[in-house]
N, C-alpha and C positions, 0 to 999 in steps of 0.2 A: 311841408306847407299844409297849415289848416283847408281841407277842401272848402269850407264855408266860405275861406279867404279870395279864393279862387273867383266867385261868385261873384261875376260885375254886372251885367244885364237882366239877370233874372233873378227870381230870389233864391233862399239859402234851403239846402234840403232840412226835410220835416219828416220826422220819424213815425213808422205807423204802427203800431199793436205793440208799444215799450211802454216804458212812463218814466220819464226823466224823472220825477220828482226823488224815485226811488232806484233813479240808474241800473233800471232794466232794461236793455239793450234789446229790442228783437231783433235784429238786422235785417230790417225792412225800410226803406226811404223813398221818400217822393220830391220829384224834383217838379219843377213847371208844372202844380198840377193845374190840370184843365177837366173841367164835368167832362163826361163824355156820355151822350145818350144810350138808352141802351139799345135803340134802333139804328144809332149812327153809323154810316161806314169809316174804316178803318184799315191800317196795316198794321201788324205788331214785327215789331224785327226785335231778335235775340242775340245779344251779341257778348262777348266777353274773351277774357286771354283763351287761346288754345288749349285746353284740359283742365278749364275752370265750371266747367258745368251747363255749357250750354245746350248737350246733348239731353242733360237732362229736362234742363225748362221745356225744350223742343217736344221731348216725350210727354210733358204733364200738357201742354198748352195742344198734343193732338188729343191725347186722349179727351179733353174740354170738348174735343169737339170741331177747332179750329183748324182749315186746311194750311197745314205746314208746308205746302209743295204737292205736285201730282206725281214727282218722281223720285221720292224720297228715299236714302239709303237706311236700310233696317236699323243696325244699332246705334249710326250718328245723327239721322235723323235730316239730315244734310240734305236742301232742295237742289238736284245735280243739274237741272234745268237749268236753274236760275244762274245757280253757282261759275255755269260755263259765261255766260254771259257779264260779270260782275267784272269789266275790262273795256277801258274808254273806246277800244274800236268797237265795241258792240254794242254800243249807247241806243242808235235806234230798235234791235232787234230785243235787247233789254227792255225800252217802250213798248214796245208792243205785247210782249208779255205780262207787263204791270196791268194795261188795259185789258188785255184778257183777264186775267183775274180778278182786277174792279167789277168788269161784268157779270163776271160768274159767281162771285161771292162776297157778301156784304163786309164781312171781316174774315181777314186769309195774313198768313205771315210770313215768315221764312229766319232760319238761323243762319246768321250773317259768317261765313266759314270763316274759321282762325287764321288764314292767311291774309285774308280781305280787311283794307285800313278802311276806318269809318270814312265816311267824307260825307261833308254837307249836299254836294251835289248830286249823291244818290238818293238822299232824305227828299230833296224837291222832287224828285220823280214820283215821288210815292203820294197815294191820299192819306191824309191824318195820318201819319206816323206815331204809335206809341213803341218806346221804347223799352225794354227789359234785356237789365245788363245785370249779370252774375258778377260776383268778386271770391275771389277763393285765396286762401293762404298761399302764399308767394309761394314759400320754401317746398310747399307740396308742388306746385304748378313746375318748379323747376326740376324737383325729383321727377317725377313725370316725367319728363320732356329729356332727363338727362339718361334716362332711360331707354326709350326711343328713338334719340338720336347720337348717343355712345359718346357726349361732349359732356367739358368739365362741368361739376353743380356752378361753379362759382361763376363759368361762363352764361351757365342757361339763366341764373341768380339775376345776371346784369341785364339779360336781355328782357329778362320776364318784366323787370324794376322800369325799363326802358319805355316797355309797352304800357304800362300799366299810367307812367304820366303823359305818354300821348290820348288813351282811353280817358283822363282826366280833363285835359285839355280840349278835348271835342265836348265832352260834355260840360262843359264851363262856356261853350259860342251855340248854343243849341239852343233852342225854345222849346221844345218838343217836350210834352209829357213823358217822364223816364221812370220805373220803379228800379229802385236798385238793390240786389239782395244779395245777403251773405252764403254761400256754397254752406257754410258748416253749421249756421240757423238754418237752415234751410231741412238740412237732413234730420237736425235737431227734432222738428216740428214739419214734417211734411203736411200737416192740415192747415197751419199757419201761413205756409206758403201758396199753398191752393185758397185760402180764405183772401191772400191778398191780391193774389192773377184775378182771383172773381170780380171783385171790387175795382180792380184798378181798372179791367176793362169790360165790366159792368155784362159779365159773361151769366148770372142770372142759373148759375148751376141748381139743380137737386140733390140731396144727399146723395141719393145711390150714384151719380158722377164726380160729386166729391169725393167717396171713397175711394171710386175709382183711379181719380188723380193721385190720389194722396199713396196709394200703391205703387204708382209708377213711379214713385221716386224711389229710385236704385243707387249704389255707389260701385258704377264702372261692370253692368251686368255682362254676361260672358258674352252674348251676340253682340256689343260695341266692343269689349278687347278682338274678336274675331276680324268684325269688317274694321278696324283701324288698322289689324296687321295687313288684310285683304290690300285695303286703299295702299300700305305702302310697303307695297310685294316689288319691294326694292331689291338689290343685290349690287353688290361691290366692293373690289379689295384694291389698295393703295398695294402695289407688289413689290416694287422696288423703285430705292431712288437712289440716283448715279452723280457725279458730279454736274452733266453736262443733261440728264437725261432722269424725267420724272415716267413712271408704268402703273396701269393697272387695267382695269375693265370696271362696267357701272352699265345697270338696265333699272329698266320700271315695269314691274309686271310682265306682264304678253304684250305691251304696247307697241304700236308699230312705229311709233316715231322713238331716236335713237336718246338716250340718254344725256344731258347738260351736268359737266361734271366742272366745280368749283378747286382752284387751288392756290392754298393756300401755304404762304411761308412769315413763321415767325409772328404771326397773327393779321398780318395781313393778304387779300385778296389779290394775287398777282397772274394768275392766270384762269379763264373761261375756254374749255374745250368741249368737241363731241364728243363721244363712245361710238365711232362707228368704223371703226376700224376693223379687220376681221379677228376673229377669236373661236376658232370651230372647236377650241378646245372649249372652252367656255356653253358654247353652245350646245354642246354634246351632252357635259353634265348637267346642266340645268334644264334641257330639252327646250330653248330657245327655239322662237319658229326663225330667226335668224342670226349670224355669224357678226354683223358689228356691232361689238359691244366694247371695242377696247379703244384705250385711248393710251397716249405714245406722245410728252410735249420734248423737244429738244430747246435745249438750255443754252445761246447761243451768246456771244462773246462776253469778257471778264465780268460785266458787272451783275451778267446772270448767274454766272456759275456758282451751286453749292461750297459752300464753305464751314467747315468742322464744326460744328455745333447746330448748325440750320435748323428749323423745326418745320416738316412738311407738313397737312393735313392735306386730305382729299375730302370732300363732301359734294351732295349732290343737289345744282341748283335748286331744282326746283323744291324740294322737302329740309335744306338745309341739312341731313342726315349725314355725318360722316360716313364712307366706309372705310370696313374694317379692317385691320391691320393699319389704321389711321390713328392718330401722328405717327412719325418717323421720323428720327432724326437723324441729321448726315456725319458721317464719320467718314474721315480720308482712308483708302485703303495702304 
C-alpha cells in the first residue's frame, strides 16, 4: 500500500533536497510540517526498526549539540535513564523526568530504544514533539538481527516486515512534525543529512559543527558492535530434549535477577520459565556470581508429550535471542 494512501488526517509527505521533476530521490521527507522557532522549546525523539540507524541519528543529533540523555551508553547512544522508565507502571516517575529536562533544557531528545512500541500516549507527555524516524533496507535489518539472534532470515524477514507496518500505521494517526530518512541516503550524503536535522529543527549550526556532524556518521563503528555484544552478555544452551522432559540453562550478563527463558514448539510459544535452578557446573565455567541459572520443564500427560518430529527452540524472553544448540528436533529413541 501507497504510504500517501495511508494519509487520512494530515497531509501526504513532501520530499526535501530531490526534484521530482527529474526523479531524483533524496530520501529525505516531511510529514506535518510545522515552522518551528528557533527559540522554541521542543523534544526530538529518534526512533526506527532495531538496527536501522538510530544510533546513528543519536550520534549526529549529540554531536549538534542536543542533550540525548544524562546517561547515555557510549556506542548506542541509548538514554538508560529514560529507557528504564518507558513502562506503564512508571508513568508518573517517567513525568517527572520529562519535567526535569523541560527545565533544564530548551531542546533535549532521546532515541526511542528498539524494543519500545510507539504510542500516542507517550508523545502527550512530551512538549512539542518532533520526530525523526530512520528506514533502512529490510533485507539488511534482518541480516542483522539474524545474526544476533541465531534465528532464520526468513523469520527475522517477517518480523522486520511486521514492525515496519505498525511504524507505518502510528505515523498515519500522528500530527506531529516527522522528518523521515533513508539509512542508505543518508550515508550516501552525510552533509545532506546534517543540512536537513539543521533545518528541520532550526538548530542554526556553523560549518565547523557541521563538519563535525557530518563525521559522525559511521556504519556500525567498533565501540557500538562492542557495547551491543556488552548489553547482550547473554549465555545459553537448549541441552537436551526428552520425550517427557525439556533441559538447559540461560543468564544475562552479571545480573542479579535470574534469566526468563521462552519455549517454543513447532513455531509456537508453549511454555515461560525461570533459570534458576542450580547449575554450579555452569557457574564455575563462566564465573557466575551465582549457581541458578538452569531450567528443567517436565512435559506432563499425553498431550504434552514430544512426538517424532517436534521442533523445540529455546530463546530468551527478554532479547528474543535463541540459545544455542537451539532448534532441536525430537526423535524417539
Amino acid at each position: 500500500m501507497i504510504f500517501k494512501q495511508l494519509r487520512r488526517r494530515t497531509t501526504a509527505a513532501r520530499m526535501l533536497g530531490g526534484d521530482t521533476e527529474s526523479h531524483q530521490n533524496s530520501g529525505f521527507w516531511l510529514l506535518n510540517a510545522t515552522a518551528k522557532d528557533h527559540y522554541s522549546a521542543g523534544t526530538v525523539v529518534v526512533a526506527g526498526l532495531g538496527r536501522s540507524g538510530t544510533s546513528m541519528l543519536a550520534a549526529v543529533l549529540k554531536t549538534a549539540g542536543i542533550c540525548m540523555g544524562e546517561q547515555t551508553a557510549i556506542g548506542t547512544h541509548e538514554d538508560q535513564q529514560l529507557a528504564t522508565l518507558l513502562q506503564p507502571r512508571k508513568r508518573r516517575e517517567l513525568r517527572r523526568l520529562i519535567e526535569q529536562r523541560n527545565q533544564n533544557y530548551t531542546l533535549w531528545g532521546f532515541k526511542l530504544p528498539s524494543r519500545q512500541i510507539l504510542e500516542p500516549s507517550l508523545f502527550s507527555l512530551l512538549r512539542r514533539p518532533y520526530l525523526v524516524v530512520i528506514f533502512r533496507d529490510i533485507l539488511a535489518i534482518a541480516g542483522r538481527r539474524q545474526i544476533s539472534k541465531g534465528e532464520s532470515l526468513q523469520c527475522q524477514l517477517t518480523q522486520s516486515l511486521s514492525e515496519y507496518r505498525r511504524l507505518v500505521r502510528f505515523l498515519d494517526r500522528i500530527d506531529h512534525p516527522c522528518l523521515l530518512i533513508s539509512y542508505e541516503k543518508a550515508l550516501l550524503d552525510p552533509d545532506l543529512l546534517v543540512d536537513q536535522l539543521d533545518h528541520f529543527l532550526r538548530l542554526n549550526l556553523d560549518n565547523i559543527s557541521k563538519v563535525a556532524c557530518s563525521a559522525s556518521v559511521q556504519v556500525s563503528p567498533d565501540i557500538y558492535r562492542r557495547e551491543v555484544r556488552q548489553l547482550q552478555g547473554w549465555q545459553g544452551r537448549l541441552e537436551e530434549i526428552q520425550k517427557d522432559k525439556i533441559k538447559g540453562w540461560a543468564y544475562v550478563g552479571q545480573a542479579d535477577a535470574p534469566a526468563k527463558v521462552e519455549i517454543w514448539i513447532n513455531g509456537l510459544r508453549q511454555y515461560f520459565c525461570i533459570a534458576n535452578r542450580p547449575r554450579p557446573d555452569v557457574q564455575s565455567e563462566h564465573q557466575l556470581k551465582t549457581s541458578a541459572c538452569g531450567f528443567c520443564i517436565a512435559l506432563n500427560g499425553d498431550s504434552q508429550l514430544l512426538k517424532q518430529g517436534d521442533y523445540v527452540s529455546a530463546r530468551l524472553a527478554e532479547t528474543e535471542q535463541q540459545l544455542r544448540n537451539s532448534p532441536l528436533t525430537y526423535t524417539d529413541p
